[in-house]
N, C-alpha and C positions, 0 to 999 in steps of 0.2 A: 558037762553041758548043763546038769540039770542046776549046779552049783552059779553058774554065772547068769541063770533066769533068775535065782531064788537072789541072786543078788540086784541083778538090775531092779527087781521088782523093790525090793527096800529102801533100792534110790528113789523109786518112785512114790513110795509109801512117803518118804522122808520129806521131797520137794514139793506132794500134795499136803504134809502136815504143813509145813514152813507157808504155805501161801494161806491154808486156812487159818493160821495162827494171825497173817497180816490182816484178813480180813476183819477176824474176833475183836482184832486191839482196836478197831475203830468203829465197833456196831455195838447196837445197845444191847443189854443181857438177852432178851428175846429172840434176837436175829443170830444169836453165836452157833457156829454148826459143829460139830459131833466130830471126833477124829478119824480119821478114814481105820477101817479096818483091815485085814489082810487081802483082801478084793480090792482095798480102793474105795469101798463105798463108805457113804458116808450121809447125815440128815442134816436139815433144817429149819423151822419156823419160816414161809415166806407172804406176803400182802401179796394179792389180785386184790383189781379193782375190779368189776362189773357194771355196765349200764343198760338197761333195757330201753325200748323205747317210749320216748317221752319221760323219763323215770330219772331221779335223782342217783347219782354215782352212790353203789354201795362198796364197801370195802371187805374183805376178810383177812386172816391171817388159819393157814391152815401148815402141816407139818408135811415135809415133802421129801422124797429118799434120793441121793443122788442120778439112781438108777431109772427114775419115772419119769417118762416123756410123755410131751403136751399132750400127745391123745387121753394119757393118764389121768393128768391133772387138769384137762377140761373134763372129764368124767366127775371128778371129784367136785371139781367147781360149780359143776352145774345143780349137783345134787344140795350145796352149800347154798347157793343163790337161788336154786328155782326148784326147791321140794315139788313142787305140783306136776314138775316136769319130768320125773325122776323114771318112769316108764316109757317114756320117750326118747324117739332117738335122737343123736344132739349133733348132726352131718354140718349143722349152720351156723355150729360155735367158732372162734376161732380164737386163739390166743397172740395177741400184739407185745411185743417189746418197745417198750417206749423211752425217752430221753427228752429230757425240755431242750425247745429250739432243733429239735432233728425231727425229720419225717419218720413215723411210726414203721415198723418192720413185722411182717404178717410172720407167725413162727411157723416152721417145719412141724408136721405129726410127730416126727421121731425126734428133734430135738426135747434135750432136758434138761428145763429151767431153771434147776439147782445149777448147775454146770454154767449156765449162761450167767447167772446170780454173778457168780462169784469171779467170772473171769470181770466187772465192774472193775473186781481190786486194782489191776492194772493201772487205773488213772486216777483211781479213788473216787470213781462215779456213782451217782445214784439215779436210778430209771425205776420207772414202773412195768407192773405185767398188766393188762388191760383184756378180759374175757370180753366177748361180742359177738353178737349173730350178724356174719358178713352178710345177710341179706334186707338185714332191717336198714334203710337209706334215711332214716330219720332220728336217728338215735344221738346223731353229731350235733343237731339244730338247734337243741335246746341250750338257752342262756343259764346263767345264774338264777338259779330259785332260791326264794325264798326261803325255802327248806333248809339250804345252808348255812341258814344267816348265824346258828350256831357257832358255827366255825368262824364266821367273820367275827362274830366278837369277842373271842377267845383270840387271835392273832397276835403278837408283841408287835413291838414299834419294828423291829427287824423283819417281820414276817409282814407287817403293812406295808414294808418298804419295799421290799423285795417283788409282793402282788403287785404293787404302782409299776415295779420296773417290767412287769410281764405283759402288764395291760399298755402300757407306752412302745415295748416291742411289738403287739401284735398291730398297736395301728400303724405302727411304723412298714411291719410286713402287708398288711393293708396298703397304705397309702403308696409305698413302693410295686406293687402288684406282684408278690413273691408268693406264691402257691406251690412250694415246694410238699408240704401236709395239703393235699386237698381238701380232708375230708374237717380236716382242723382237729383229728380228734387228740391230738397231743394237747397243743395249745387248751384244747376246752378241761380237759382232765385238769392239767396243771392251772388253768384260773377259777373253777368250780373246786377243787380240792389243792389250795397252795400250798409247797412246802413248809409242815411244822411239824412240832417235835412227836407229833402222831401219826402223819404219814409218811417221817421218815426211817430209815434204819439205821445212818449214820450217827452216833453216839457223840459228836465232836466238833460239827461244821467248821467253826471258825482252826482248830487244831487241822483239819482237812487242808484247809485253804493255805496256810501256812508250808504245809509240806508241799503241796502243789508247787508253790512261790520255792520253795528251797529246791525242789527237781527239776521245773525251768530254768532256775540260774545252774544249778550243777552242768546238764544241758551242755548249756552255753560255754560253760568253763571248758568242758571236752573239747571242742572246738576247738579254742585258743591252749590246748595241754600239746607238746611237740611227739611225736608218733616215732622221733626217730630219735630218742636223747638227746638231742638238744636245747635251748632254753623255752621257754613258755612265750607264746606271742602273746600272751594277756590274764586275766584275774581281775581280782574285784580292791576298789581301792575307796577308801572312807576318806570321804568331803565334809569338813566342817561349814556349817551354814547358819550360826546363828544371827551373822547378820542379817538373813536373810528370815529367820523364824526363830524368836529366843527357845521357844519350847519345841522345836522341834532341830537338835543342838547338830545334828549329821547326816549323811545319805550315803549309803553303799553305792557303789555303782560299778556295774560291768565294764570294764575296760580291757580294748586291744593296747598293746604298745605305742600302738600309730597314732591313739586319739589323743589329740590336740588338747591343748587349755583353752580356747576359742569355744570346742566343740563340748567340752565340761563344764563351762559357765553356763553357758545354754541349756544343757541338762539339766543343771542344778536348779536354773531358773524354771521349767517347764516343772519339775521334781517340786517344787514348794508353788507351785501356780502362780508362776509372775511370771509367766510366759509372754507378757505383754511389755514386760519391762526391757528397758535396752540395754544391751551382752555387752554394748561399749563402756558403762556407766560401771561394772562391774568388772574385778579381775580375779585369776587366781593367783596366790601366794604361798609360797613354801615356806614352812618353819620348821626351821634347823636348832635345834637344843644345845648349844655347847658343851662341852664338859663344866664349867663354873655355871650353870644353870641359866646363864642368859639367851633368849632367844633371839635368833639372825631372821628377817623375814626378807624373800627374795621375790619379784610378780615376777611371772611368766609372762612370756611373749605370747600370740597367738595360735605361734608354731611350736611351741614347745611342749613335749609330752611328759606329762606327772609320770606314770606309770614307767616308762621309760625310764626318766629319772630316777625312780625312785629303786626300780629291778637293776640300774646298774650301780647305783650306791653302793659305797663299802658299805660293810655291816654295821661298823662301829658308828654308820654317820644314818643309815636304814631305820635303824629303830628308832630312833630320835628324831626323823622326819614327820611329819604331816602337811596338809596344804587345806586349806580354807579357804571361802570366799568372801571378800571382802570390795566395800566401795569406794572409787577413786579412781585418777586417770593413773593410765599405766606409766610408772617411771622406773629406772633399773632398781632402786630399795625405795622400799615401803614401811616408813620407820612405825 
C-alpha cells in the first residue's frame, strides 16, 4: 500500500515537473520557478500591481512559495507597497486576477497564486495580480497621468500598436454599452501600464502566438482525424497564390474533404485581402508533374474537391500534385 502512494506521488512529482518545465521554456529568466520537491512545493519570482487612491499604479516583483495563499501574499504585499501601514490591519485589501478584455475576478483568502500563476500555461496566457482596498470607490477613475509618460516613451512601434488597439476596443465597448468590468479596473491597468517587455513575463510573444496558431489548427485537424479507422474527412492542403501576391508565393489552409474549389478560391481570395474581388474572374488548377517533367494543368469545376482529389490519388500521381490559383474563365485545360 505504502509502495503504490510512494509511487503515485512520483507520478505526480513528474507531471508537476513537465508542466513547470513548459512554463520555464517560455518566461523570461526572472519568472522560472524552482522544481517541485518531494511535497510538491515549489517557488517563484511573481509582479502585483497596486493602486491606491488617486495614485499612479505601482508595480513589484516579490518571491512567493507554492504553498502561500492570498491571505499570505496580501500581508506581504501590503508591507511592500504601504510601510506606513505595516501595524495595521489590512481586512480592505483584496487581491484580483486579471486578463485583458475579461472582467476582473476577486481571489479567494485561501487560494494560491503561484498555483493560479502557472495553470496560464494551459493557453499560454498572460494576466496580472492587482492588490486593492475593495472599499476605496475611486481608485478606478483615474485616467492616464502624466507620471507615466515614462513608459509611453519608452513603447516600440508594436507596443504603440498594440495600446492604439486597446484604446479603439474600449470605445468600441463604450460606444456599444458593454459593462461587462464595471468598475473598468482591467481595462484601466492594461491602458495606464500596456504590455512591454517590463510588465510582461512571457519571454517570446511573437514565439507564443505562433504556437497558439499551431494548436488551433491541430484542434481542428482532430475533428476531421476518423475515431474508427477509417480515412480522414480532412487536413491541411497548400494553395499556390502568386498570382495573387508575388511575395507572398502560398497559404495553408484547413480543409474538409467536402470543400469545393468554389469555396477555396474565396478563401484564398479573403486569405491575401481581395475579398472584394470576383471568385468568378478566378479558378483553381491542378498540376500534375509527369514522369518526363512536363506539367498537365487541369481547372476545377466549382463542385470539385482538391483535397478529395488529391486523398484519393495514387501515390505515384500524390506527390506530384499541387493546385494553385490562377486568372481566367473556367475551361476543361488551362494551358
Amino acid at each position: 500500500m505504502h509502495g503504490s502512494s510512494g509511487d503515485r506521488r512520483a507520478l505526480e512529482r513528474e507531471a508537476l515537473r513537465n508542466v513547470i518545465a513548459q512554463w520555464n521554456a517560455n518566461r523570461l529568466d526572472i519568472f522560472e520557478l524552482s522544481e517541485p520537491n518531494e511535497d510538491l512545493e515549489f517557488h517563484g519570482v511573481m509582479r502585483f500591481y497596486f493602486q491606491d487612491s488617486g495614485q499612479k499604479v505601482a508595480t513589484k516583483c516579490i518571491r512567493v512559495a507554492s504553498d502561500a495563499t492570498v491571505e499570505d501574499v496580501i500581508g506581504t504585499l501590503v508591507e511592500k507597497f504601504r510601510p506606513d501601514m505595516r501595524m495595521l490591519s489590512v481586512p480592505s485589501y483584496a487581491l484580483y486576477e486579471l486578463h485583458e478584455n475579461c472582467p476582473e475576478r476577486k481571489m479567494a483568502a485561501d487560494e494560491k497564486p503561484l498555483l493560479v500563476q502557472l495553470n496560464w500555461h494551459v493557453d499560454d496566457r498572460e494576466g496580472r495580480f492587482l492588490l486593492k482596498n475593495v472599499d476605496d470607490k475611486t481608485s478606478n477613475s483615474v485616467g492616464l497621468s502624466d507620471s507615466n509618460a515614462s513608459f509611453r516613451r519608452k513603447l516600440s512601434k508594436r507596443e504603440k500598436k498594440q495600446l492604439k488597439k486597446q484604446e479603439k476596443l474600449s470605445r468600441m465597448r463604450s460606444e456599444n454599452g458593454a459593462d461587462q468590468d464595471k468598475d473598468g479596473v482591467t481595462e484601466k491597468l492594461y491602458t495606464e501600464l500596456p504590455e512591454t517587455s517590463f510588465t510582461r513575463s512571457i519571454s517570446n510573444p511573437e514565439a507564443v502566438m505562433r504556437r497558439r496558431r499551431q494548436q488551433k489548427l491541430e484542434r481542428k485537424l482532430q475533428q476531421f482525424r476518423s475515431k474508427d479507422g477509417g480515412p480522414d474527412t480532412g487536413g491541411t492542403l497548400k494553395i499556390y497564390g502568386e498570382a495573387l501576391c508575388k511575395d507572398v508565393p502560398y497559404k495553408t489552409l484547413l480543409l474538409s474533404i467536402r470543400d469545393c474549389a468554389g469555396s477555396v478560391v474565396r478563401e484564398m481570395l479573403e486569405k491575401y485581402g481581395l475579398s472584394r474581388s470576383d471568385p468568378s474572374q478566378w479558378c483553381l488548377v491542378q498540376v500534375t508533374q509527369q514522369a518526363g517533367g512536363q506539367d498537365v494543368e487541369y481547372v476545377l469545376d466549382d463542385d470539385e474537391c482538391p483535397l478529395s482529389i488529391l486523398m484519393n490519388a495514387p501515390n505515384s500521381i500524390a506527390g506530384v500534385t499541387s493546385f494553385c490559383i490562377k486568372w481566367g474563365i473556367r475551361t476543361d485545360i488551362c494551358q
